[in-house]
ModelCIF file with pLDDT and N, C-alpha, C, O atoms, coordinates in Angstrom:
data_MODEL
#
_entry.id   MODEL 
#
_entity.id                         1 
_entity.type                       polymer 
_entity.pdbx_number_of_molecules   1 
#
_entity_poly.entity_id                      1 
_entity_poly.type                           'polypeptide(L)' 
_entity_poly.nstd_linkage                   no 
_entity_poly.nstd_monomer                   no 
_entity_poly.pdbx_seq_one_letter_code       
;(UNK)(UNK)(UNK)(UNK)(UNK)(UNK)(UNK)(UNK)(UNK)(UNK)(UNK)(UNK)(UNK)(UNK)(UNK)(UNK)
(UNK)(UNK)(UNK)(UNK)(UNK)(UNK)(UNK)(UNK)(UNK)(UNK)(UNK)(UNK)(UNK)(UNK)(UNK)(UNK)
(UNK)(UNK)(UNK)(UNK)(UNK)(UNK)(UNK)(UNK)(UNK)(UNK)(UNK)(UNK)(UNK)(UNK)(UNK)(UNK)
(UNK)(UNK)(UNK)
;
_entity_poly.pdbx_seq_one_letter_code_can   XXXXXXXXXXXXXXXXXXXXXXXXXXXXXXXXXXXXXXXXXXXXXXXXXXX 
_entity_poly.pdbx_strand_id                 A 
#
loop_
_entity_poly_seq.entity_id 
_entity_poly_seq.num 
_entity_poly_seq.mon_id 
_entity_poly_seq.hetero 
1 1  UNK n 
1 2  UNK n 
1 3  UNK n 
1 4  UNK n 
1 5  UNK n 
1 6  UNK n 
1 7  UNK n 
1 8  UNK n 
1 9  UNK n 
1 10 UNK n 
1 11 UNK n 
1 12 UNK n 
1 13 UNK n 
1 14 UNK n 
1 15 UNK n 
1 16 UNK n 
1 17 UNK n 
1 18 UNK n 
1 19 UNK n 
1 20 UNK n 
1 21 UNK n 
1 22 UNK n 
1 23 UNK n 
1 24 UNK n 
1 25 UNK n 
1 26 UNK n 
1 27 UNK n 
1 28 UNK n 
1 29 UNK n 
1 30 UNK n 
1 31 UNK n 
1 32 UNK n 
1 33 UNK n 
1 34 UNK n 
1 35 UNK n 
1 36 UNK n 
1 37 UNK n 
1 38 UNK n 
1 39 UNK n 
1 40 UNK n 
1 41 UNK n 
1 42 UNK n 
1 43 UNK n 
1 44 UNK n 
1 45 UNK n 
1 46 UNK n 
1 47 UNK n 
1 48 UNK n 
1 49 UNK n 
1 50 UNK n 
1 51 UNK n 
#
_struct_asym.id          A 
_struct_asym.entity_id   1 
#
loop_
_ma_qa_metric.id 
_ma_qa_metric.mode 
_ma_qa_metric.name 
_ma_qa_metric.software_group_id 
_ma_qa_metric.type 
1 global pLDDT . pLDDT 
2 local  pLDDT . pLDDT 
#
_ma_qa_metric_global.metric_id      1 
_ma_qa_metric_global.metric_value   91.25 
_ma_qa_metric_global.model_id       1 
_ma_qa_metric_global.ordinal_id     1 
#
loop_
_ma_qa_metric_local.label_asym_id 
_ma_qa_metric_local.label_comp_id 
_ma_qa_metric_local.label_seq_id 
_ma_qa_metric_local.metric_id 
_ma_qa_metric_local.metric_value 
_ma_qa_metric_local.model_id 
_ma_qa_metric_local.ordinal_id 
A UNK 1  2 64.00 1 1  
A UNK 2  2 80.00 1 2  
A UNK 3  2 84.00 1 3  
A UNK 4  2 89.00 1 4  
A UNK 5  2 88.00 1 5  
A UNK 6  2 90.00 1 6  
A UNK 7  2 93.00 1 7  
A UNK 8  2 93.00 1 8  
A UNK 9  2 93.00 1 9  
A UNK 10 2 93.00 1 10 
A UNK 11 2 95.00 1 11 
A UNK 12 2 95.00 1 12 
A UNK 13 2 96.00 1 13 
A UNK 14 2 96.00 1 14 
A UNK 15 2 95.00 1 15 
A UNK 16 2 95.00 1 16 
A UNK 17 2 96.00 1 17 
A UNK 18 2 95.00 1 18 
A UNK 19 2 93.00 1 19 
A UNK 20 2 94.00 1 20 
A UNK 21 2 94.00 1 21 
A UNK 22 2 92.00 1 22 
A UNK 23 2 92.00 1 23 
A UNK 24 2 92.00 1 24 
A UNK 25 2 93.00 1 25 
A UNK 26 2 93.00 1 26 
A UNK 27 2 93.00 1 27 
A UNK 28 2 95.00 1 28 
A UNK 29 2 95.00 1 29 
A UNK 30 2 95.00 1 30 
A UNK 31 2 96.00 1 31 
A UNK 32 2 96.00 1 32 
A UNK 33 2 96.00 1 33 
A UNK 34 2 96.00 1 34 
A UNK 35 2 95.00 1 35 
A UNK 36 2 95.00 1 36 
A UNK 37 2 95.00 1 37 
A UNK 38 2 91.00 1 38 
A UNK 39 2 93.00 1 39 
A UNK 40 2 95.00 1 40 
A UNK 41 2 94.00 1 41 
A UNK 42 2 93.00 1 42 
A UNK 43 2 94.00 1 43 
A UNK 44 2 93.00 1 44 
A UNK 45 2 92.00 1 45 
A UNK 46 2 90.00 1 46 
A UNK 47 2 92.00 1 47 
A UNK 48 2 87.00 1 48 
A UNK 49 2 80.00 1 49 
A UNK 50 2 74.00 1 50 
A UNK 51 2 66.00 1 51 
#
loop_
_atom_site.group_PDB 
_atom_site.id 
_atom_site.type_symbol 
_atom_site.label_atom_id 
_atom_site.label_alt_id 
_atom_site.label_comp_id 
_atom_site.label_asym_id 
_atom_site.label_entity_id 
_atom_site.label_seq_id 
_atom_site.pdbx_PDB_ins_code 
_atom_site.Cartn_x 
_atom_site.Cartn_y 
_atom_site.Cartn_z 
_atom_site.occupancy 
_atom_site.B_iso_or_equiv 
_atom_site.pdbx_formal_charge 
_atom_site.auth_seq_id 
_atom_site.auth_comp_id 
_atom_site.auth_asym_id 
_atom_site.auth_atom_id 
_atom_site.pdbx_PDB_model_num 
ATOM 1   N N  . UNK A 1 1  ? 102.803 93.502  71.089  1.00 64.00 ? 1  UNK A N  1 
ATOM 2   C CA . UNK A 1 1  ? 103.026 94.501  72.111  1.00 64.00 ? 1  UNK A CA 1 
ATOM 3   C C  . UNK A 1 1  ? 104.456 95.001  72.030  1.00 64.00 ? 1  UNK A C  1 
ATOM 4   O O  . UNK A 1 1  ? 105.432 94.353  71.654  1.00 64.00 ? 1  UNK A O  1 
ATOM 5   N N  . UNK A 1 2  ? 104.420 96.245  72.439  1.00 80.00 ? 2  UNK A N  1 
ATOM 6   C CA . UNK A 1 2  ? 106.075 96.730  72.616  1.00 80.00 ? 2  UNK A CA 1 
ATOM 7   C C  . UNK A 1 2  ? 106.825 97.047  73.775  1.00 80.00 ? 2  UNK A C  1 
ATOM 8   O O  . UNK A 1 2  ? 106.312 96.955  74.890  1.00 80.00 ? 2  UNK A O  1 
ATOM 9   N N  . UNK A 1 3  ? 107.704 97.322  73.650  1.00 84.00 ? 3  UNK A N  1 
ATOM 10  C CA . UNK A 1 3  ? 108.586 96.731  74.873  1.00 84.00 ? 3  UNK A CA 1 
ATOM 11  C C  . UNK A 1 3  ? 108.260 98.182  75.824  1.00 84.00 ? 3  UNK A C  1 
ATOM 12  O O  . UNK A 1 3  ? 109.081 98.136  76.741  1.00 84.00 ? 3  UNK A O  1 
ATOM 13  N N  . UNK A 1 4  ? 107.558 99.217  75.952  1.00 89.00 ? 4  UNK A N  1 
ATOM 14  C CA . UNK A 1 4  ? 106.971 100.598 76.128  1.00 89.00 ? 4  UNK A CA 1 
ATOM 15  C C  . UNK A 1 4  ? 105.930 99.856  77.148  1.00 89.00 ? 4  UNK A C  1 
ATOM 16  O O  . UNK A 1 4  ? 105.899 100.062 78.361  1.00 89.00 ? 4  UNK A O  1 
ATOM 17  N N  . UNK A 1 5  ? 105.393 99.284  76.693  1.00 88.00 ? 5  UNK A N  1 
ATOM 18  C CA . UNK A 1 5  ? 104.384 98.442  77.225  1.00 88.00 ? 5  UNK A CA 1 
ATOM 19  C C  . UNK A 1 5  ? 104.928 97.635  78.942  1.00 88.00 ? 5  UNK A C  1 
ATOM 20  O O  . UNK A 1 5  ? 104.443 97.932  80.034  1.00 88.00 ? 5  UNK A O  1 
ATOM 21  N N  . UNK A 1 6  ? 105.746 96.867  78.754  1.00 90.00 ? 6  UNK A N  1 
ATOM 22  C CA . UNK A 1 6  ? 106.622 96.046  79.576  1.00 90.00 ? 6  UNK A CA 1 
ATOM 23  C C  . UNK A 1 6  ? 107.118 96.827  80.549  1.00 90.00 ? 6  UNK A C  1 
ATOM 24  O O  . UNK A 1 6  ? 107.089 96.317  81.669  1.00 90.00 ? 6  UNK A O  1 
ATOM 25  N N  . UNK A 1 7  ? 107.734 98.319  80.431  1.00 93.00 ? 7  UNK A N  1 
ATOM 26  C CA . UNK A 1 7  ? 108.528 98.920  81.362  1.00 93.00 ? 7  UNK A CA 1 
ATOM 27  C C  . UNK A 1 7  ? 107.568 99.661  82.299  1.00 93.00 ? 7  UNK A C  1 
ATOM 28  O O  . UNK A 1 7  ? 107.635 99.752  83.525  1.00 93.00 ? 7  UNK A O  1 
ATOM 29  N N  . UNK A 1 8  ? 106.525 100.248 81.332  1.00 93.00 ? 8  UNK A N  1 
ATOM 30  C CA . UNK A 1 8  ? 105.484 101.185 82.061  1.00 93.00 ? 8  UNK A CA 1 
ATOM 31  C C  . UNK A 1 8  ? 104.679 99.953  83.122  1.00 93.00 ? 8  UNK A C  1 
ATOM 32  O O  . UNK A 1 8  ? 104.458 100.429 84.235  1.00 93.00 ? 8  UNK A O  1 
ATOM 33  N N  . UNK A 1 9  ? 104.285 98.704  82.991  1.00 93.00 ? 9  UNK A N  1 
ATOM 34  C CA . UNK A 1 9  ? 103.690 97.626  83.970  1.00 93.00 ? 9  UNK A CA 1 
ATOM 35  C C  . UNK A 1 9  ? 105.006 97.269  84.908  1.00 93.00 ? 9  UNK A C  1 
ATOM 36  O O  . UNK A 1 9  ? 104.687 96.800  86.000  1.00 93.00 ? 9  UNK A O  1 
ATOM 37  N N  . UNK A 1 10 ? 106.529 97.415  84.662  1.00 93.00 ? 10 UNK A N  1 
ATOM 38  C CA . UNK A 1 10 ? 107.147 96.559  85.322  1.00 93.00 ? 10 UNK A CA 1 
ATOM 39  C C  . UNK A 1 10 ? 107.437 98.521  86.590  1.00 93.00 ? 10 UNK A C  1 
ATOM 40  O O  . UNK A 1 10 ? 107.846 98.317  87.733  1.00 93.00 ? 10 UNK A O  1 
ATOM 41  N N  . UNK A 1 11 ? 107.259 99.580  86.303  1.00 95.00 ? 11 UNK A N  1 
ATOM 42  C CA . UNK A 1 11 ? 107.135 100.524 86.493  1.00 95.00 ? 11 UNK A CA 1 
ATOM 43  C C  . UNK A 1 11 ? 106.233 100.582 87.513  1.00 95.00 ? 11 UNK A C  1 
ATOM 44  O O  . UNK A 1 11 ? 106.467 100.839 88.694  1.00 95.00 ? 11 UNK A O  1 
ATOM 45  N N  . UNK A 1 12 ? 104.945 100.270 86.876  1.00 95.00 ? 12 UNK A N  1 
ATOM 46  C CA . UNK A 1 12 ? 103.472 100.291 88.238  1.00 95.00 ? 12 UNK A CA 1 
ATOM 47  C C  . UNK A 1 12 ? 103.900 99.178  89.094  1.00 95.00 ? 12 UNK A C  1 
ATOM 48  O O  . UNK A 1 12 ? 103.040 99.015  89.960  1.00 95.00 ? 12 UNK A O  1 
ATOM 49  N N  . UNK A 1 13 ? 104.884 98.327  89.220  1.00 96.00 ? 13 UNK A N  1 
ATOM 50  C CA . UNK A 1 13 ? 104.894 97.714  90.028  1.00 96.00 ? 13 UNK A CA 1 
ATOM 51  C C  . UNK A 1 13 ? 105.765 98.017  90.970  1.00 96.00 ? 13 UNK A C  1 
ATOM 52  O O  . UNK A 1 13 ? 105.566 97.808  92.166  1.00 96.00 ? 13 UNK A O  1 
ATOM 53  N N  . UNK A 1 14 ? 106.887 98.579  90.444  1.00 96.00 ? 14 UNK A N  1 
ATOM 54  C CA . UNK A 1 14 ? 107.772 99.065  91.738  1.00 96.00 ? 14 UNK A CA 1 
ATOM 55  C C  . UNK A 1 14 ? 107.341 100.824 92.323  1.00 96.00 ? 14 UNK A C  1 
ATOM 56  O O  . UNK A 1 14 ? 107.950 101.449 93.190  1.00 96.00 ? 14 UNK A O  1 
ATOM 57  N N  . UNK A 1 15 ? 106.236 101.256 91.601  1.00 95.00 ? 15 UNK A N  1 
ATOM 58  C CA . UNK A 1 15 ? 105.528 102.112 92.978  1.00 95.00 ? 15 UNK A CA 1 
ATOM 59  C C  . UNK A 1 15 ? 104.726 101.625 93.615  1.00 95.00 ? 15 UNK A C  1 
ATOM 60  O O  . UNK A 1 15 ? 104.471 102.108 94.718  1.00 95.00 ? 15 UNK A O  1 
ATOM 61  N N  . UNK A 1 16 ? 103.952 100.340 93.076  1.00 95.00 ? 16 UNK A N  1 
ATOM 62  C CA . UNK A 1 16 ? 103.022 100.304 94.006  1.00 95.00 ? 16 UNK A CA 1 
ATOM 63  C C  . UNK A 1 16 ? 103.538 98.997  95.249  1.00 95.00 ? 16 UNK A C  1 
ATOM 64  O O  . UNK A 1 16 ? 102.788 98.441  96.050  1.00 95.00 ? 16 UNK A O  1 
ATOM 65  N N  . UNK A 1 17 ? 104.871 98.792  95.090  1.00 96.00 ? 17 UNK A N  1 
ATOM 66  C CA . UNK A 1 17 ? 105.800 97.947  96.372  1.00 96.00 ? 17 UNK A CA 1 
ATOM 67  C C  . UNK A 1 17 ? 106.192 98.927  97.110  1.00 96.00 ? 17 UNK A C  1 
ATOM 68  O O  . UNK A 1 17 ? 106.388 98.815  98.320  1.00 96.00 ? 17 UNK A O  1 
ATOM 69  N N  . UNK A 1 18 ? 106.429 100.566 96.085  1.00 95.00 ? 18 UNK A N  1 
ATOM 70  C CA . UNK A 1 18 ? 106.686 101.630 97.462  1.00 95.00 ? 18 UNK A CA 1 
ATOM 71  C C  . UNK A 1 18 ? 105.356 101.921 98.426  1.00 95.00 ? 18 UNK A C  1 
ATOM 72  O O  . UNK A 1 18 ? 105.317 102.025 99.652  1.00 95.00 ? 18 UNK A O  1 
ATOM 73  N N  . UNK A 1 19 ? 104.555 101.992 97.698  1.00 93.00 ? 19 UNK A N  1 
ATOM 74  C CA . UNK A 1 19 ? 102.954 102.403 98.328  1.00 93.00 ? 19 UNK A CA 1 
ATOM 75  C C  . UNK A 1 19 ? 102.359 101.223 99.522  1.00 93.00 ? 19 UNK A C  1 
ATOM 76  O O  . UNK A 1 19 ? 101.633 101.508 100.474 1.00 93.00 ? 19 UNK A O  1 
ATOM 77  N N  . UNK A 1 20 ? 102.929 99.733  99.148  1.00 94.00 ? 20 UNK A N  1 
ATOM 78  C CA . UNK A 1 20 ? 102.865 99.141  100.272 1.00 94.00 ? 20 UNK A CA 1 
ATOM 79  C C  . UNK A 1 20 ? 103.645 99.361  101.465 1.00 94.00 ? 20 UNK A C  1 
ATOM 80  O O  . UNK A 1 20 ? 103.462 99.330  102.682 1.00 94.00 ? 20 UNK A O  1 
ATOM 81  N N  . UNK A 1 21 ? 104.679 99.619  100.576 1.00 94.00 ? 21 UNK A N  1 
ATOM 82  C CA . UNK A 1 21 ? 106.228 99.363  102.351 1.00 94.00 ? 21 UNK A CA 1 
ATOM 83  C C  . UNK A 1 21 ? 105.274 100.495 103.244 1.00 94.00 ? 21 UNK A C  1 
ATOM 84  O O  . UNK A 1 21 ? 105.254 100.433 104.473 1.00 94.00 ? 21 UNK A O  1 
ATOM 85  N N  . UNK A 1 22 ? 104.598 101.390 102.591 1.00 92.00 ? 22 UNK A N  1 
ATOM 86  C CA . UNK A 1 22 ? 104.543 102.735 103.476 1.00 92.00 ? 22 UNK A CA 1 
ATOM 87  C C  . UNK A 1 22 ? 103.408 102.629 104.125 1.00 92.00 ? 22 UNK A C  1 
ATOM 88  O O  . UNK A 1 22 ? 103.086 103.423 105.008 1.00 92.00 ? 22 UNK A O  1 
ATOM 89  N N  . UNK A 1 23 ? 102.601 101.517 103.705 1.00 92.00 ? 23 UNK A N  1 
ATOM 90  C CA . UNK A 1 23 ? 101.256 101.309 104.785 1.00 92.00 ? 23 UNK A CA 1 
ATOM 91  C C  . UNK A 1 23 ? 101.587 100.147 105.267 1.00 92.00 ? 23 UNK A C  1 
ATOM 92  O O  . UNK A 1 23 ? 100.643 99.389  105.491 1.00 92.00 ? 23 UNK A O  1 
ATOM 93  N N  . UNK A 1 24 ? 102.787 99.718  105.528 1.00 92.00 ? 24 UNK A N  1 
ATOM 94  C CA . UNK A 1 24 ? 103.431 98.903  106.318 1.00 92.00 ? 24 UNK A CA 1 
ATOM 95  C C  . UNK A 1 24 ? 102.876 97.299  106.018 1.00 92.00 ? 24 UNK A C  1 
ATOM 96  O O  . UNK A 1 24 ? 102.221 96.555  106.748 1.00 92.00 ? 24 UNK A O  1 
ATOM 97  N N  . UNK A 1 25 ? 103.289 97.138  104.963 1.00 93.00 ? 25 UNK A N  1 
ATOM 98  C CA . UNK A 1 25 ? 102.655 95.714  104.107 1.00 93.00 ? 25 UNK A CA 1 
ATOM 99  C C  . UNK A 1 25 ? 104.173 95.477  103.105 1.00 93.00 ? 25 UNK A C  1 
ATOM 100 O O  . UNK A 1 25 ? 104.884 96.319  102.555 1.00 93.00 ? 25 UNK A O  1 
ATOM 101 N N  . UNK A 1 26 ? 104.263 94.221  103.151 1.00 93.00 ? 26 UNK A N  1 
ATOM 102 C CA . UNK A 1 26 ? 104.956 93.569  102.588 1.00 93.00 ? 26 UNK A CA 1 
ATOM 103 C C  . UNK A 1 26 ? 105.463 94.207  100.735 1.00 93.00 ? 26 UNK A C  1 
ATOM 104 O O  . UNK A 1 26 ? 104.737 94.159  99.743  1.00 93.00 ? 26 UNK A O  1 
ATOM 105 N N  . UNK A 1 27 ? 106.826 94.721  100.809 1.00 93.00 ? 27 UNK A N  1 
ATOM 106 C CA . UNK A 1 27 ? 106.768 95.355  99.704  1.00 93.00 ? 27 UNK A CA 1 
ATOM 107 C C  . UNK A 1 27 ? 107.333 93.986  97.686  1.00 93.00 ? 27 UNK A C  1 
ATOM 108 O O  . UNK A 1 27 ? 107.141 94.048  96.472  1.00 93.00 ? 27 UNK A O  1 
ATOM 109 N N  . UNK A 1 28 ? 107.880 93.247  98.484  1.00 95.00 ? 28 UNK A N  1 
ATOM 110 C CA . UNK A 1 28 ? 108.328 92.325  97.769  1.00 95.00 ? 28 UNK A CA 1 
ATOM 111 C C  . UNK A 1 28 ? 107.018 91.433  97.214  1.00 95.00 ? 28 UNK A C  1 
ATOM 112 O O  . UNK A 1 28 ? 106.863 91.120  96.034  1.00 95.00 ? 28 UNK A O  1 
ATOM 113 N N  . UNK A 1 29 ? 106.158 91.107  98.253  1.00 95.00 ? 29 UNK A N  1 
ATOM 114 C CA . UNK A 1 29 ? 104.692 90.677  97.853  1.00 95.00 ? 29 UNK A CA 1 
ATOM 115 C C  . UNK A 1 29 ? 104.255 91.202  97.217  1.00 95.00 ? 29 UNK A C  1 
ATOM 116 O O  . UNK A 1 29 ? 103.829 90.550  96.263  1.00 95.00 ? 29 UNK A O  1 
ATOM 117 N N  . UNK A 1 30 ? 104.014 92.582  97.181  1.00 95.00 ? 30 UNK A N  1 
ATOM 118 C CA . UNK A 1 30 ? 103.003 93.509  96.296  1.00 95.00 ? 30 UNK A CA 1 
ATOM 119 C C  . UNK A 1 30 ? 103.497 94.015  95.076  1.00 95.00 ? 30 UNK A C  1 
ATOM 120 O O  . UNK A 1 30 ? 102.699 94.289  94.179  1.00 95.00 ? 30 UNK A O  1 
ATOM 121 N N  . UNK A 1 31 ? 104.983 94.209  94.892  1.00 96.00 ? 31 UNK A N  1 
ATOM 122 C CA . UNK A 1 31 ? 105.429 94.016  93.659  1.00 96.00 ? 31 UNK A CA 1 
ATOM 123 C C  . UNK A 1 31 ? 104.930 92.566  92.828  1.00 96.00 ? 31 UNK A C  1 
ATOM 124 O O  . UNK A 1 31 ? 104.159 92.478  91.872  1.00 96.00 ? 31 UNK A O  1 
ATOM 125 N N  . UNK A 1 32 ? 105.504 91.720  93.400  1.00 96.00 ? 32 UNK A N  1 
ATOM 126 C CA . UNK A 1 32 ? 105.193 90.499  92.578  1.00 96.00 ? 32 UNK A CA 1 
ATOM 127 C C  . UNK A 1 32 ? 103.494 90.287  92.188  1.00 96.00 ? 32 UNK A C  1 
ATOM 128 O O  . UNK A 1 32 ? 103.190 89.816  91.092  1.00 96.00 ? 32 UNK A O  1 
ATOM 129 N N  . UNK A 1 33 ? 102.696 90.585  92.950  1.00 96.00 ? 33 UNK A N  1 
ATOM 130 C CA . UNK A 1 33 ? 101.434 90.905  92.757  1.00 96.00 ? 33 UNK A CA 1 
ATOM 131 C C  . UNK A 1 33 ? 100.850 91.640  91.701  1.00 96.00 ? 33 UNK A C  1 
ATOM 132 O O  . UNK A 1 33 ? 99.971  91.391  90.876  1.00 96.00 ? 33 UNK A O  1 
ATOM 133 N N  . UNK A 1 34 ? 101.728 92.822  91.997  1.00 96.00 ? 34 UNK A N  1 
ATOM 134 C CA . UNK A 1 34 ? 101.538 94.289  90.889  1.00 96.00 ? 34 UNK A CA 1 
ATOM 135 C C  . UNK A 1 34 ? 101.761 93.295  89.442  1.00 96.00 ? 34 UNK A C  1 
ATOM 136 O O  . UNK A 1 34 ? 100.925 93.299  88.539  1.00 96.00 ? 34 UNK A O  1 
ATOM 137 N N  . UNK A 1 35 ? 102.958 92.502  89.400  1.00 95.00 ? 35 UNK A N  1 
ATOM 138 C CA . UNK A 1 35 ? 103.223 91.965  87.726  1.00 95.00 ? 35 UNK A CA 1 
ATOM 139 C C  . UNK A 1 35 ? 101.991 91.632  87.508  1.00 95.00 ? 35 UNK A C  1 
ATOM 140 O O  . UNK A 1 35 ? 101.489 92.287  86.595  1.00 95.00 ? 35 UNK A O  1 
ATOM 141 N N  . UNK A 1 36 ? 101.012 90.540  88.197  1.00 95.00 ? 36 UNK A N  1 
ATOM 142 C CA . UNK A 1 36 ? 100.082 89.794  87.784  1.00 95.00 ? 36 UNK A CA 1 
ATOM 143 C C  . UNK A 1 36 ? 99.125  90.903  87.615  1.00 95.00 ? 36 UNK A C  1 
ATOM 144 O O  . UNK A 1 36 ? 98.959  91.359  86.484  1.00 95.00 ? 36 UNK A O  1 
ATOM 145 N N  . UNK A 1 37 ? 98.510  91.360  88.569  1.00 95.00 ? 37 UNK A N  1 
ATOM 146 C CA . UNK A 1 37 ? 97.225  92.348  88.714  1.00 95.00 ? 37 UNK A CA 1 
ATOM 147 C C  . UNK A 1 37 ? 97.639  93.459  87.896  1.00 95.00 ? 37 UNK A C  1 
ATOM 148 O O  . UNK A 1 37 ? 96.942  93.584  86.889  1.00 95.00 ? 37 UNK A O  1 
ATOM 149 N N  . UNK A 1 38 ? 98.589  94.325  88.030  1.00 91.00 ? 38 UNK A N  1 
ATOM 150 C CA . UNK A 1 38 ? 98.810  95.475  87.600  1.00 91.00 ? 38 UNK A CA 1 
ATOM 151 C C  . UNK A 1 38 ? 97.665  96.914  88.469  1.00 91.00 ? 38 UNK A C  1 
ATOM 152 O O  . UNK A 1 38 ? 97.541  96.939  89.693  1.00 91.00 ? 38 UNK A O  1 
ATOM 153 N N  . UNK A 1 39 ? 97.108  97.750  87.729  1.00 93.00 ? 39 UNK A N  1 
ATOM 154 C CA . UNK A 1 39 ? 96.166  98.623  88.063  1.00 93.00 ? 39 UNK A CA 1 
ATOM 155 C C  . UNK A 1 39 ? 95.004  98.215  88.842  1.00 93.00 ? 39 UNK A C  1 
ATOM 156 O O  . UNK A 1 39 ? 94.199  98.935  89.433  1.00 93.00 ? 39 UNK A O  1 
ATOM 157 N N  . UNK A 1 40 ? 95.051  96.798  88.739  1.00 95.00 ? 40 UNK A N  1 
ATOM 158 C CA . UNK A 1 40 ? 93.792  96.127  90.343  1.00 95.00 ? 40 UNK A CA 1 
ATOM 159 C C  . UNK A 1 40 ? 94.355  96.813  91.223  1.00 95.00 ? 40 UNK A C  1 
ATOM 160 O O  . UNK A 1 40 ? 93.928  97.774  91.864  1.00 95.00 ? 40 UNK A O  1 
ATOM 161 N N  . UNK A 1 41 ? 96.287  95.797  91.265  1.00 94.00 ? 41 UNK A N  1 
ATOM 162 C CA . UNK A 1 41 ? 96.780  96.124  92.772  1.00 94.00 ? 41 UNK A CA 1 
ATOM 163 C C  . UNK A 1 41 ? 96.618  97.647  93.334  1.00 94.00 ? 41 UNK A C  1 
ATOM 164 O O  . UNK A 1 41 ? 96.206  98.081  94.411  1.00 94.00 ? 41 UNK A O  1 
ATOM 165 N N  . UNK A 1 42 ? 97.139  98.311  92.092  1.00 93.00 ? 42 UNK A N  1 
ATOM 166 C CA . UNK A 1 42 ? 97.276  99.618  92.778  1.00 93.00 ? 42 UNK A CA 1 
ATOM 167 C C  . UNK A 1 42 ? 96.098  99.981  93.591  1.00 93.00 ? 42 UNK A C  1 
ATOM 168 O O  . UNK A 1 42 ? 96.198  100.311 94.773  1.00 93.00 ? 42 UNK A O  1 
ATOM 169 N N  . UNK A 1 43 ? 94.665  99.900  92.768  1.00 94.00 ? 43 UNK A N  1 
ATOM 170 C CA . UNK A 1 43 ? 93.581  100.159 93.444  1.00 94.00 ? 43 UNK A CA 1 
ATOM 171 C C  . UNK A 1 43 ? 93.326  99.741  94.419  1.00 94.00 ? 43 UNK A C  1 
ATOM 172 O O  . UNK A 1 43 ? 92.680  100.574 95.055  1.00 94.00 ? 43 UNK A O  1 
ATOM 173 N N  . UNK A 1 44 ? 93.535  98.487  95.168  1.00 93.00 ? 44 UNK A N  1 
ATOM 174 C CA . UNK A 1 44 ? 92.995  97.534  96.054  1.00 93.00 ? 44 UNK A CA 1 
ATOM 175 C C  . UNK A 1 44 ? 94.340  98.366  97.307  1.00 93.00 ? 44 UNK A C  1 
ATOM 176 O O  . UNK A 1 44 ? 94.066  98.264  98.502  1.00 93.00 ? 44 UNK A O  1 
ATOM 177 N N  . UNK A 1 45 ? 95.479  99.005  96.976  1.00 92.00 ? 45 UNK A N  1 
ATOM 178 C CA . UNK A 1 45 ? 96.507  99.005  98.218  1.00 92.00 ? 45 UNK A CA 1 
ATOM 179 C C  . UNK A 1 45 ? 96.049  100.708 97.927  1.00 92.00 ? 45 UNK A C  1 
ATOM 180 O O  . UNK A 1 45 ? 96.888  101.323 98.585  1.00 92.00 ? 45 UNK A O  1 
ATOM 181 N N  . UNK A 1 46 ? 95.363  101.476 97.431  1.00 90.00 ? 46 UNK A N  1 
ATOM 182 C CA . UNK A 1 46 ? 94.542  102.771 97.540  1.00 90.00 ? 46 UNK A CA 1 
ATOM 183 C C  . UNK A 1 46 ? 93.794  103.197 98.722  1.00 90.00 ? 46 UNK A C  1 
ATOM 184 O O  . UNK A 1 46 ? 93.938  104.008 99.637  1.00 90.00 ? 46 UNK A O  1 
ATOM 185 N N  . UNK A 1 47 ? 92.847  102.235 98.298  1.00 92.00 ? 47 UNK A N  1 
ATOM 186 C CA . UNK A 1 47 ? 91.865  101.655 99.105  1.00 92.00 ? 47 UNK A CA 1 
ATOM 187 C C  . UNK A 1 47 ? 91.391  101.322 100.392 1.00 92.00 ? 47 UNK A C  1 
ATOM 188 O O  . UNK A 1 47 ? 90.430  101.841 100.960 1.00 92.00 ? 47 UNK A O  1 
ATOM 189 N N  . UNK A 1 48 ? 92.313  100.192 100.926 1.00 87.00 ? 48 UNK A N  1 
ATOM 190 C CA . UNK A 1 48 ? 92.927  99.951  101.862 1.00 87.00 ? 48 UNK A CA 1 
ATOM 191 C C  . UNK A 1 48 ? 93.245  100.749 102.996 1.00 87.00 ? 48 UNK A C  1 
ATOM 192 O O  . UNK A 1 48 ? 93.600  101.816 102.497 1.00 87.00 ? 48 UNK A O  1 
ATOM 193 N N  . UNK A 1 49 ? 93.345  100.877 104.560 1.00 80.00 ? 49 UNK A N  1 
ATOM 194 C CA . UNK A 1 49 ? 93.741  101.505 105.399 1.00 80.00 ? 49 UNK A CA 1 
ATOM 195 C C  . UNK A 1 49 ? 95.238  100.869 105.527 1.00 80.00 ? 49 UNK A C  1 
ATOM 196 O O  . UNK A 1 49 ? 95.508  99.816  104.950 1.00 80.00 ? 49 UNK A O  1 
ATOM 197 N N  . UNK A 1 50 ? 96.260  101.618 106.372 1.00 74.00 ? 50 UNK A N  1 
ATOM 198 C CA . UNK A 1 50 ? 97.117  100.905 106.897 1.00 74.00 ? 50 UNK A CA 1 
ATOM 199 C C  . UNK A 1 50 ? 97.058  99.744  107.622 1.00 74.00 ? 50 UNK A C  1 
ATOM 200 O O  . UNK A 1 50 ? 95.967  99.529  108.151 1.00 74.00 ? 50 UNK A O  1 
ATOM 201 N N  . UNK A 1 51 ? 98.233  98.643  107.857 1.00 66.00 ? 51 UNK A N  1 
ATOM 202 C CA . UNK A 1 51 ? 97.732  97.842  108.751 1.00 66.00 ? 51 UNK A CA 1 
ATOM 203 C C  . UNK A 1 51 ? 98.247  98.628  110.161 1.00 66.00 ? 51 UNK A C  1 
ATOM 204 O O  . UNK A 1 51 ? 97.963  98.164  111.265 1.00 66.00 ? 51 UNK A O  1 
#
C-alpha cells in the first residue's frame, strides 16, 4: 500500500469527527472509530439522527 492510501483514511476520519461534533456526538470518539471502520463510520453517523 502507499502512503496516498494512509492520508486519504486518516482524512475520512477527521471529517467524519467534524460530522459528529455537529450532530452533537463525541468528536474524538468518532475519529478514533473512523481509523478502525473507515467508510462504515461515515455511513452509520449519515444515517443517524442527531442526538
Amino acid at each position: 500500500m502507499n502512503d496516498q492510501y494512509y492520508v486519504s483514511w486518516g482524512t475520512l476520519a477527521l471529517i467524519n469527527a467534524g460530522i459528529a461534533q455537529g450532530k452533537n456526538r463525541g468528536g474524538l470518539n468518532w475519529f478514533l472509530l473512523s481509523l478502525l471502520l473507515g467508510p462504515i463510520a461515515t455511513l452509520i453517523l449519515v444515517v443517524y439522527d442527531k442526538k
